[in-house]
N, C-alpha and C positions, 0 to 999 in steps of 0.2 A: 417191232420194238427196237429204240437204239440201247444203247448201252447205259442209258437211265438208270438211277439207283431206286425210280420207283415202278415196280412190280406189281403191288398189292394196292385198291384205290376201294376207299368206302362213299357212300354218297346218302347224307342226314337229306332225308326230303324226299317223298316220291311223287311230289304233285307233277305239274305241268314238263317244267322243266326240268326239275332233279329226276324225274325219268328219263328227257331225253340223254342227259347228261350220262346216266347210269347205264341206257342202253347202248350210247353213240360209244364208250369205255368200252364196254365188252363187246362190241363187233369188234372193233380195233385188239382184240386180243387180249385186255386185261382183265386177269379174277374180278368181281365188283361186289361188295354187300352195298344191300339198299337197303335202309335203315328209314324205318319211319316207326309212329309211335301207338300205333295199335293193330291189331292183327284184319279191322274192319280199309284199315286205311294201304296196309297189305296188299289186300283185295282190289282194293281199284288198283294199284303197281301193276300189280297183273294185268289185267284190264290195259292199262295204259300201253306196256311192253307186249301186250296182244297185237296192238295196234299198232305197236312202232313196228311190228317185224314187216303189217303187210304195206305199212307205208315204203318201209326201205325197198321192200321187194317191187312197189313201181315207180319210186323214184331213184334210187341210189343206184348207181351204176357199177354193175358186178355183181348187185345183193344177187344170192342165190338160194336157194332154201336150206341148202346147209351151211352158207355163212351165217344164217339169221338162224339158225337153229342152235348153232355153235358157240353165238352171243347168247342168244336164251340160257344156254347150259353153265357159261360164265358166271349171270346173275344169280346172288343169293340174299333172299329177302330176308329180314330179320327185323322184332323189335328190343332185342338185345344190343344195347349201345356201348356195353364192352363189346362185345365183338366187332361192332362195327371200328369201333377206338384202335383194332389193330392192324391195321391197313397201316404201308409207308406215306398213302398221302388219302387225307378226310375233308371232301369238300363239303360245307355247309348249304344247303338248301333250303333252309325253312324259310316261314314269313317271313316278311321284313319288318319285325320286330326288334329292337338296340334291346331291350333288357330278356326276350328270350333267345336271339343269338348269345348273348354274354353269356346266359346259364349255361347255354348248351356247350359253350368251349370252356369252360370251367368245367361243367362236369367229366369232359373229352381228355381235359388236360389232368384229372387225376388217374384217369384209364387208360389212357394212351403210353404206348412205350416213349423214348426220349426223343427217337431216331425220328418219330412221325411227325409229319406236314401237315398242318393245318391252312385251309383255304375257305375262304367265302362267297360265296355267289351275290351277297347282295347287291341289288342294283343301283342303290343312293348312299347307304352309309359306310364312311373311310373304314378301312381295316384297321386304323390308329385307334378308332372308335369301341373297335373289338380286342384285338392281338393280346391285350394285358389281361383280359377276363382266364387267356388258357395257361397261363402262367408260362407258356415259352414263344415273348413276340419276334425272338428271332426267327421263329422257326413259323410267320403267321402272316399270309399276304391275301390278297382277293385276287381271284380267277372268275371271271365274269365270262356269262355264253350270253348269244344270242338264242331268242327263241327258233328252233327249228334248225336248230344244229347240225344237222347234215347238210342243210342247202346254205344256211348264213353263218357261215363256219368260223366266225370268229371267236379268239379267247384273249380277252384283256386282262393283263399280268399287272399286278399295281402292288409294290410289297409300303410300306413304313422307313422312317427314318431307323427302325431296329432291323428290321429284316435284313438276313443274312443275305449279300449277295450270289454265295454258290448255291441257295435254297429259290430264289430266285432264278436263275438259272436253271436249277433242274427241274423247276414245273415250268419254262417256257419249253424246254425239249418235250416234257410232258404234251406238251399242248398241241406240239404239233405231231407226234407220237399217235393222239387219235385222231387227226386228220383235221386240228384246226390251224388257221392262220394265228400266229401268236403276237398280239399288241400290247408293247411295253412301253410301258406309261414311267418318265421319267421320276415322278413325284407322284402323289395322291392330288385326284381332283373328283371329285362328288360327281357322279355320274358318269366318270370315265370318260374313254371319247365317244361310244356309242350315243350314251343316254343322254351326254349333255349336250349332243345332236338331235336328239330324236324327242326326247322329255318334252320341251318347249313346244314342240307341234302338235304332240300328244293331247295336251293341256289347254293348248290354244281350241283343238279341235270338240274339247267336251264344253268348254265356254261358248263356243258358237251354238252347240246343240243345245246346253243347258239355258241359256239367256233366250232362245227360240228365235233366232237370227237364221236360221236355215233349218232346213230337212236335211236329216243325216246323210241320206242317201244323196244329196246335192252339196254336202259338204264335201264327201270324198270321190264325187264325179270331177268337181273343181281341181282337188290336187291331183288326180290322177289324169283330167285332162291336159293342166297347167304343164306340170312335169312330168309325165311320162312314165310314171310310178304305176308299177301293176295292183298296188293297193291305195287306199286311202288311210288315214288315221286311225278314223273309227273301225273300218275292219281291221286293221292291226292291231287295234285294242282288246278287238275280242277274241285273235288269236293269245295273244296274250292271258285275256283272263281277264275281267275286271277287277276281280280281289287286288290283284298287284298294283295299279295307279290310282287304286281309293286307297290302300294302304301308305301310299308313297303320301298323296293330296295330305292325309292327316297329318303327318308332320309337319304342314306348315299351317299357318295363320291365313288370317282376311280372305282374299280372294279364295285362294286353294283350301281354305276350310270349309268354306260354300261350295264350293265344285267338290267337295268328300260328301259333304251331305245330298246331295244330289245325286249322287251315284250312287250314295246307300239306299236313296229312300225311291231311287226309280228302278232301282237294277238291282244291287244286293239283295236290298232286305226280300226282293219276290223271288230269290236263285236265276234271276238271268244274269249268269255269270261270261258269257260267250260263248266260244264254240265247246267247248266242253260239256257246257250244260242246254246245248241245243238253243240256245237263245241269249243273245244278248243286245247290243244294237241290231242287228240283224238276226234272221229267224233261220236255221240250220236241219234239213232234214234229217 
């Protein structure tokens, strides 16, 4: 750690990502509560952080089984959200929901001490969107991961036209404190610079499946022959999740409202959610 003024990190969300986010924090040496909203949903955290230890131990270089032990011991689950409220810095992890992100920093900002940091993970909606909900937007910016955070180790830093500059600053040192590359986005832009990369191919690639323009599996031979990409689309999506870019589809109209309904009614509604749930466009032993 450097000389950061944050020590203490809470992380609301233990699904896909606010796990890795909460395990990739306590390898790197920080206390972490992981904060989610039932003791069933607890359970799979665990599960999750099961599995992050034995992924670091064959990917991450150095993991040993008492660094990954030592991150274990870091972790404290909890579905006490005052506790989680007093951490120096509370990144948000939940769906991508605009009216229950707002609860949930509303409810953060009557429990939270003054000093705490508030951050967002979402992947589409501005922090301007949120920051007023916790009643201190100086103190309220998005930190954005990528999925698989030890290997795409970026953190994109995007505060508000309120956002404190030195609060800014001390979650970029944050960022790179756990071992990510820290991207500071001058202004607020909708999807950051990852997603307003990556979004559009995302979206283009369920069009092509869903209209029935190709075999998924010759969708992403194409871009991975094309460009040299050791994935395609559609398997990125299913690391991902598909809950996340039918969540994201629903906020828009026309087009992206058909491509939501599509994906709920071939994938959601049956739980082929990707690799998590053993099945999604591709099938996962």
């Amino acid at each position: 750690m450097t000389d950061n003024k944050i020590a203490t990190v809470a992380v609301l969300g233990t699904g896909v990502l606010g796990a890795q986010i909460a395990f990739q924090t306590a390898y790197r040496g920080f206390p972490v509560t992981a904060y989610d909203i039932s003791d069933e949903a607890l359970e799979g955290a665990r599960e999750r952080f099961a599995r992050l230890g034995h992924t670091y131990a064959a990917e991450v270089e150095g993991a040993t089984p008492a660094t990954i032990e030592a991150a274990q011991a870091r972790l404290h689950l909890t579905t006490d959200l005052a506790a989680a409220a007093q951490a120096d810095l509370v990144i948000e992890a939940v769906p991508e929901v605009l009216d229950l992100k707002r609860s949930t920093f509303e409810k953060l900002g009557a429990l939270a001490p003054a000093s705490t940091i508030f951050a967002t993970n979402s992947s589409t909606l501005l922090p301007s969107q949120i920051g007023d909900a916790s009643g201190r937007p100086d103190r309220f910016l998005a930190l954005h991961f990528a999925n698989r955070v030890w290997q795409f180790n970026t953190a994109e830093v995007m505060g508000t036209a309120e956002t404190d500059p030195a609060v800014f600053d001390e979650v970029v040192r944050f960022a790179a404190d756990i071992g990510m590359v820290p991207i500071e986005l001058h202004k607020e832009k909708a999807g950051y610079v990852l997603n307003s990369l990556l979004v559009p191919l995302l979206n283009s690639a369920i069009a092509l499946a869903a209209g029935g323009y190709a075999e998924v599996d010759d969708i992403d031979r194409t871009w991975r022959i094309a460009t040299g990409a050791p994935l395609g689309p559609l398997q990125i999506l299913d690391i991902i999740g598909l809950t996340t870019p039918y969540n994201i589809l629903t906020h828009g109209s026309g087009a992206d409202a058909k491509l939501a309904e599509w994906l709920k009614e071939n994938y959601i509604d049956k739980g082929l959610l990707g690799v998590a749930t053993g099945q999604g466009f591709y099938s996962y032993a």
